[in-house]
C-alpha positions as CSV (number, residue, x, y, z in Angstrom):
1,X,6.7,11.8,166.4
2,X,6.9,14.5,168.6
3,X,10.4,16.1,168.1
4,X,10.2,18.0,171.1
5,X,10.1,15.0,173.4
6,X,13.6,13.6,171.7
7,X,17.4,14.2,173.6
8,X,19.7,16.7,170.7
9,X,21.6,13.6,170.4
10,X,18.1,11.6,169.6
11,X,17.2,14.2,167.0
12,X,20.8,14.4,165.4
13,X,20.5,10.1,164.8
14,X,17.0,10.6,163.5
15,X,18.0,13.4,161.1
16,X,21.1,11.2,159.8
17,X,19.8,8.1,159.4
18,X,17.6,8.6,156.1
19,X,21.2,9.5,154.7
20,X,23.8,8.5,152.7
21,X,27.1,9.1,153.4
22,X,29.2,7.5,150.8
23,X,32.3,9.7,150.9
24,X,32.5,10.4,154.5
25,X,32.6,9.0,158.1
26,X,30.0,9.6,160.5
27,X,30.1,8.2,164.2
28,X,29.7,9.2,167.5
29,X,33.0,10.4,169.2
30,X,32.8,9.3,172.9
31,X,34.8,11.3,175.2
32,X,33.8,14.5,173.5
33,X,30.2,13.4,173.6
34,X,28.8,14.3,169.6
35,X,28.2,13.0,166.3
36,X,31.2,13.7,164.0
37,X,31.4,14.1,160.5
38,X,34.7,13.9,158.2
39,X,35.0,13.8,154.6
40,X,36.9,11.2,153.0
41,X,39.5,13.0,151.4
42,X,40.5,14.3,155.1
43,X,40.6,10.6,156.5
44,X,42.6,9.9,153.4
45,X,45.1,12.3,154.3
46,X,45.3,11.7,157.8
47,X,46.1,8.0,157.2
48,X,49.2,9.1,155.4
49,X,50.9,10.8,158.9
50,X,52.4,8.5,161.4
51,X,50.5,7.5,164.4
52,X,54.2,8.2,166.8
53,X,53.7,12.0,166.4
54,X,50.5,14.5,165.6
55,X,51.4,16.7,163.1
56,X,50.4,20.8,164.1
57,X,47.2,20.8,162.3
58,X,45.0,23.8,161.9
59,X,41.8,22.7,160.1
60,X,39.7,21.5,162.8
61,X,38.0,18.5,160.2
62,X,41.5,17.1,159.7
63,X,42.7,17.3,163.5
64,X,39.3,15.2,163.8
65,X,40.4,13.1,160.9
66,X,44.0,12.0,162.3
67,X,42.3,11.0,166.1
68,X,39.2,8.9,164.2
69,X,42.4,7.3,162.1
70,X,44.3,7.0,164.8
71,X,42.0,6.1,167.8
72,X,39.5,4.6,166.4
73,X,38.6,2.9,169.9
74,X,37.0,6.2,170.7
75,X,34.2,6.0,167.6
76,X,30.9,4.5,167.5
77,X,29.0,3.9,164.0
78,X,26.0,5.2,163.8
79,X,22.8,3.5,162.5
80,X,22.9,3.3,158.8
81,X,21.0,2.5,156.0
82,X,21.3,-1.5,156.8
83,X,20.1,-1.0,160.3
84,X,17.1,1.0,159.1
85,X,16.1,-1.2,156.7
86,X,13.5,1.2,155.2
87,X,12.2,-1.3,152.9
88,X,11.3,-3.5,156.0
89,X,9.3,-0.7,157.5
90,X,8.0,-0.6,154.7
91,X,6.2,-3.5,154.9
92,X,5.5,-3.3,158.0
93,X,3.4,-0.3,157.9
94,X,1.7,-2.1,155.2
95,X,0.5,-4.5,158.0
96,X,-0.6,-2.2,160.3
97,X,-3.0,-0.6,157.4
98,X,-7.1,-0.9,158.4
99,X,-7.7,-0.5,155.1
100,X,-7.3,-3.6,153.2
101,X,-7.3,-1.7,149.3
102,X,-4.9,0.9,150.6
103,X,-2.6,-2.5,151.8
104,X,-3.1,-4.0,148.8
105,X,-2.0,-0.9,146.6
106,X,0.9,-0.6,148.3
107,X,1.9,-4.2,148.6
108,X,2.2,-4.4,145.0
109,X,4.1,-1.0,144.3
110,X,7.2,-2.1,146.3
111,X,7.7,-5.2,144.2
112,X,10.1,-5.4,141.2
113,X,12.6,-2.1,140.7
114,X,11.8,1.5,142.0
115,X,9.9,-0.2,145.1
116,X,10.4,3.0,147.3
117,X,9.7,5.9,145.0
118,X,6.6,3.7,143.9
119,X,5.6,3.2,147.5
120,X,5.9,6.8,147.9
121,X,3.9,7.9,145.3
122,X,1.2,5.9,145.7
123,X,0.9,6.1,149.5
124,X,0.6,10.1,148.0
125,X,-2.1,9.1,145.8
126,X,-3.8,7.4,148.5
127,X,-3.4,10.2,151.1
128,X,-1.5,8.6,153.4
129,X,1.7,9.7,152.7
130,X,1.9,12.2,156.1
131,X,1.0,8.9,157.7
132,X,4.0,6.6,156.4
133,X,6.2,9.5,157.1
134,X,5.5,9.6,160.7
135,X,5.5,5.7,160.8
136,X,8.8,5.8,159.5
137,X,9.8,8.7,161.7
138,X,8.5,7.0,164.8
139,X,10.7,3.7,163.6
140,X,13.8,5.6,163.5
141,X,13.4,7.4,166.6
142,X,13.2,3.6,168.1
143,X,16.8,2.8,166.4
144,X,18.1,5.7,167.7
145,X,16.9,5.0,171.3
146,X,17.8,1.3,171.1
147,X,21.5,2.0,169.3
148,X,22.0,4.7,172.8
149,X,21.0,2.2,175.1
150,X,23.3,-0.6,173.4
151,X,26.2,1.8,173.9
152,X,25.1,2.6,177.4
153,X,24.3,6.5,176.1
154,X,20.7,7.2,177.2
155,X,21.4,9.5,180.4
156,X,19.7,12.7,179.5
157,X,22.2,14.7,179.8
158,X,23.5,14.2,176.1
């Protein structure tokens, strides 16, 4: 995957979508036009103001955490870890292999516990570890581009 042929907004997706973000909110905030990220702890807080009147906030995260509280109409979720399903692409790639031993290794290291970190390492020890990465970027660049053009964001201009 050629990074230099992806939108900013493609390339910020892409980066976040191996992620986890268990104690924050990430989306895409629509009038403004960019990915937003706000830790819990500032949601928490802003859910504990009234919605009738914004308080005079000076920390830019929490003004962003009382309007994503408050207006949540104006937030997108990004692709996460359920709409990547990396252990699906996973075995998809091992599909696409020529090389029937190199399938087969790999087949068997994602069953039972530690599937990815065994699929990793052995696609190392097979030396086709720089391939499965660019498989899997090349699969999330197509989340990305198919999540924009589901919310009617693919003009270039992003």
């Amino acid at each position: 995957m050629n990074r230099n042929q992806m939108t900013e907004l493609e390339r910020e997706i892409v980066d976040l979508m191996g992620e986890e973000f268990d104690t924050m909110a990430v989306a895409f905030h629509v009038p403004s036009r960019r990915v937003i990220m706000i830790q819990g702890e500032y949601i928490n807080e802003a859910e504990e103001y009234g919605t009738d009147d914004e308080p005079e906030l000076e920390d830019e995260e929490m003004r962003e955490a009382f309007n994503y509280v408050n207006h949540p109409d104006e937030y997108l979720s990004l692709p996460d870890r359920y709409d990547v399903n990396e252990y699906g692409m996973m075995r998809h790639f091992i599909e696409m292999l020529d090389n029937d031993r190199h399938a087969e290794q790999l087949a068997r290291a994602i069953n039972g516990r530690g599937a990815f970190r065994h699929f990793k390492n052995t696609a190392d020890d097979l030396g086709i570890i720089e391939d499965w990465y660019e498989f899997r970027d090349a699969e999330y660049l197509r989340i990305a581009r198919d999540w924009l053009e589901e919310n009617h964001l693919t003009d270039k201009k992003l």
